[in-house]
C-alpha positions in Angstrom: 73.3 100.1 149.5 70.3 98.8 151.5 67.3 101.0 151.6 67.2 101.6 155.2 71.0 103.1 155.0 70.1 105.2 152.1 67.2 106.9 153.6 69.3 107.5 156.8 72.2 109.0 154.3 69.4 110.9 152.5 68.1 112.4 155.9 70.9 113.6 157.3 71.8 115.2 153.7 68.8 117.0 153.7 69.3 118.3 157.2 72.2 119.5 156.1 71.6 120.6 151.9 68.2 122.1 152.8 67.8 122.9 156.2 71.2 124.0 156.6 72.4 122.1 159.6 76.3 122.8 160.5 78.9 119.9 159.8 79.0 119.2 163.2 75.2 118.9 163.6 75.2 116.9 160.6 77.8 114.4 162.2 75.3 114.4 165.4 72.8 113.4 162.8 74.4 110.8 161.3 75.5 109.0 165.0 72.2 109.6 166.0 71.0 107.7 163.3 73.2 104.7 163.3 72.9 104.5 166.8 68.8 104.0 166.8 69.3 101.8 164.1 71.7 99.8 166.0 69.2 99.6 169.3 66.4 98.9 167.1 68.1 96.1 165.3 69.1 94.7 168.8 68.0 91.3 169.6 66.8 90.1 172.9 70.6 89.0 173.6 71.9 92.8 172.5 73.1 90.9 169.2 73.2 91.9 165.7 71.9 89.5 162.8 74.5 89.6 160.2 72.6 91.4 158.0 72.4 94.4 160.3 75.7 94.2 161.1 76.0 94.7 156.9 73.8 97.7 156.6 75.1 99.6 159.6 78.5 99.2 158.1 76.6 101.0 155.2 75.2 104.3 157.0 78.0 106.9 156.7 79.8 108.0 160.1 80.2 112.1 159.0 78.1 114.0 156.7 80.8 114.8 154.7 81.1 111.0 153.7 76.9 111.4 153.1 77.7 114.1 151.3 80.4 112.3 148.4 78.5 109.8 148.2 75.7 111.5 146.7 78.0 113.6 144.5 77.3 116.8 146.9 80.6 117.7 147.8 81.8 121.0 145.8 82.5 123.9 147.9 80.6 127.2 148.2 82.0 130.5 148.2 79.4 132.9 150.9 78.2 136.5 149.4 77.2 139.4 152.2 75.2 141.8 150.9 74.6 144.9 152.9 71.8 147.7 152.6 73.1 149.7 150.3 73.0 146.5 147.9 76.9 145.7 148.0 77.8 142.5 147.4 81.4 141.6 149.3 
């Protein structure tokens, strides 16, 4: 995996791991990241170098995708605790 597409994988991970972004906020990431990438890798003629094309192919579309292939996808069970130190 190229560099570039990893630390585009590896942000939108951390929005999501550590900042807690929503799946749905985490897909928005991910687009929003491909798609910058895409205009920035533009050239003059709104053409991709095949390269690009490679490492666009690269960046996952959902964060759940991100997510596997960092070995991050095990599923969490959500505690409540309440005052009077409950947990439900």
């Amino acid at each position: 995996m190229a560099i570039i597409a990893q630390v585009a994988t590896l942000l939108g991970i951390v929005c999501s791991v550590i900042i807690g972004v929503s799946q749905q906020g985490g897909d928005f990431i991910m687009g929003t990241l491909s798609l910058l990438l895409y205009i920035s890798f533009q050239c003059s003629d709104r053409t991709l170098s095949l390269s690009h094309e490679n490492m666009l192919k690269q960046i996952p579309s959902t964060i759940e995708s991100a997510l596997s292939r960092f070995n991050l996808t095990s599923k969490t069970v959500l505690y409540a605790v309440c005052n009077c130190h409950c947990t439900y």
